[in-house]
MDTraj code that builds the backbone (N, CA, C; nanometers):
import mdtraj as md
import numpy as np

residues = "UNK UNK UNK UNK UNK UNK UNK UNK UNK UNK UNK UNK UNK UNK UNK UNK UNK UNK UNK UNK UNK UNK UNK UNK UNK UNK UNK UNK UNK UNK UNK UNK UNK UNK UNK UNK UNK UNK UNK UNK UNK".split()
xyz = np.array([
    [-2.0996, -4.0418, -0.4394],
    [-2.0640, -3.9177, -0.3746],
    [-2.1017, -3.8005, -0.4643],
    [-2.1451, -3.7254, -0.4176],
    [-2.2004, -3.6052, -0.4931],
    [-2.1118, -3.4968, -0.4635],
    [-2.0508, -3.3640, -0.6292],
    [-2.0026, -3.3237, -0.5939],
    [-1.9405, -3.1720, -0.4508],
    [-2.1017, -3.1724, -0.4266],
    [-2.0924, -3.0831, -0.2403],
    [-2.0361, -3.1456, -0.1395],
    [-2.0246, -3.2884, -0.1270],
    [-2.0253, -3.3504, -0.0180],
    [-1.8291, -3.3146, -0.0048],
    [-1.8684, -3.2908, 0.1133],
    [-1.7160, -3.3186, 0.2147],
    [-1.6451, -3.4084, 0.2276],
    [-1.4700, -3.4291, 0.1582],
    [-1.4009, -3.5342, 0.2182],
    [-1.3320, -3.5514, 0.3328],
    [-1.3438, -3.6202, 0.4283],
    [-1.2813, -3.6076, 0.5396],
    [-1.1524, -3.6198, 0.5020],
    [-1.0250, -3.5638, 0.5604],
    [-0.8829, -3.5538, 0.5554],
    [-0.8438, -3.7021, 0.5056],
    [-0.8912, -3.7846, 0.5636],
    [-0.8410, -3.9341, 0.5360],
    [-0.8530, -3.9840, 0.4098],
    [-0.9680, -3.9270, 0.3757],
    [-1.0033, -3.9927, 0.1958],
    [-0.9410, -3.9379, 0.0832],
    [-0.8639, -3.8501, 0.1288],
    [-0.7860, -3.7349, 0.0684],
    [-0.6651, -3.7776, 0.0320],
    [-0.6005, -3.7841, -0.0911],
    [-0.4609, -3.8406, -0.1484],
    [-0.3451, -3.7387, -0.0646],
    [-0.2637, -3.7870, 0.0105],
    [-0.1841, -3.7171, 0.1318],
    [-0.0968, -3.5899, 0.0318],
    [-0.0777, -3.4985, 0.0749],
    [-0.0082, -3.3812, -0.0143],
    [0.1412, -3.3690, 0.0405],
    [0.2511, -3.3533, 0.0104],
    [0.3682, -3.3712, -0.0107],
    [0.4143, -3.2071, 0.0397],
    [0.3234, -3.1121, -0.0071],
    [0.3565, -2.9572, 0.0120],
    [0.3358, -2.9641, 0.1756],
    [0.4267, -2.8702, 0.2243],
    [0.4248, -2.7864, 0.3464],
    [0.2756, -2.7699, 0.4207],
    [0.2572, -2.7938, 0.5192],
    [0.1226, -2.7846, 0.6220],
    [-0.0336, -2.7784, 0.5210],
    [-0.0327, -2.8618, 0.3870],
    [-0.1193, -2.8871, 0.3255],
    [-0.2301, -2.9826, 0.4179],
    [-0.1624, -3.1156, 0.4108],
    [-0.2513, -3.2277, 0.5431],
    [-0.3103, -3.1637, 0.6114],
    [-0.2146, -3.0539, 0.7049],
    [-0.2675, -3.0438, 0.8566],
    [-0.3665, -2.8803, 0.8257],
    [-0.3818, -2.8030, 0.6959],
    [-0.4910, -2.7232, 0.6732],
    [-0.5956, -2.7959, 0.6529],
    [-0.6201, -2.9053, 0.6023],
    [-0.6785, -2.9594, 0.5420],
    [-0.7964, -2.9989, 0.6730],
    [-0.7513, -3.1347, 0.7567],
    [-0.7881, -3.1520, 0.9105],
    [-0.8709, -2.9885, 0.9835],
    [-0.8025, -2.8844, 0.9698],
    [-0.8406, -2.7847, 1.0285],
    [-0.9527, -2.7161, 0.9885],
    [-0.9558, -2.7231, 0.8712],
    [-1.0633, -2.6434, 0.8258],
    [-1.2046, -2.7937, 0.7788],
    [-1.1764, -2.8953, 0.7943],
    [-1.2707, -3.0030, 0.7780],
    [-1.3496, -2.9554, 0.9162],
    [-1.2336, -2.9585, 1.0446],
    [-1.3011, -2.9596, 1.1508],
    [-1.4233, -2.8126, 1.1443],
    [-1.3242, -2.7242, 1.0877],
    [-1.4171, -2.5839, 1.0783],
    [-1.5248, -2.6123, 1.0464],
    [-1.5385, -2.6481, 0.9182],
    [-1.6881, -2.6773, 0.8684],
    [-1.7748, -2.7768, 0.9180],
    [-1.7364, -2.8749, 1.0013],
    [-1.8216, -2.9817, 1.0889],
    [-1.8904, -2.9128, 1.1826],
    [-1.8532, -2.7573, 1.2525],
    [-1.8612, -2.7104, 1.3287],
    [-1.9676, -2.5851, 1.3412],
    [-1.9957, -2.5775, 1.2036],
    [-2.0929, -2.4778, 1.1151],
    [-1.9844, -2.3216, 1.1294],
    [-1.8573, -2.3315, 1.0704],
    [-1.7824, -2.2079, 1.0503],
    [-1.8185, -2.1335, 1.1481],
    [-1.7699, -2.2075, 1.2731],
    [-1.7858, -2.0449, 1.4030],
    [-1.6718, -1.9323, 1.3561],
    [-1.6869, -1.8471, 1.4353],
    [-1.5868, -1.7135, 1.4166],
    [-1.6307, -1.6211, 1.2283],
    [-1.7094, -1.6728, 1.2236],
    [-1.7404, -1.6566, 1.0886],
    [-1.8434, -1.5305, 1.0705],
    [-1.8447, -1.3753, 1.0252],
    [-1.8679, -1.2832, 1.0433],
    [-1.9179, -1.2446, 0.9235],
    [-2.0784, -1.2368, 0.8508],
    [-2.1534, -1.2122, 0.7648],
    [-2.1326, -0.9979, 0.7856],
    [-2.1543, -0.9950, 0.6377],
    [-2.1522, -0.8501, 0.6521],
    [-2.2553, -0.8403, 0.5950],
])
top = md.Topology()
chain = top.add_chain()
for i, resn in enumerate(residues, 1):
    res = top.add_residue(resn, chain, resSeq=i)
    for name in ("N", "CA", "C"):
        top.add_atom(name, md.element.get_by_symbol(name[0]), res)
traj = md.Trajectory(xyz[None], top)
């Protein structure tokens, strides 16, 4: 694994803190998605 590559949520040691997991899932999906809503200046 090289260090750019993306871990999917699952490969990920589960986090214990408050809505850590479920940012995690969300923004994986973001970036699978090529960062829509995403606004270059």
């Amino acid at each position: 694994m090289k260090p750019i590559e993306l871990l999917h949520p699952k490969q990920r040691r589960p986090s214990k803190a408050y809505l850590v997991n479920e940012l995690r899932k969300a923004v994986f999906a973001w970036r699978e998605q090529s960062y829509p809503g995403l606004v270059l200046l």
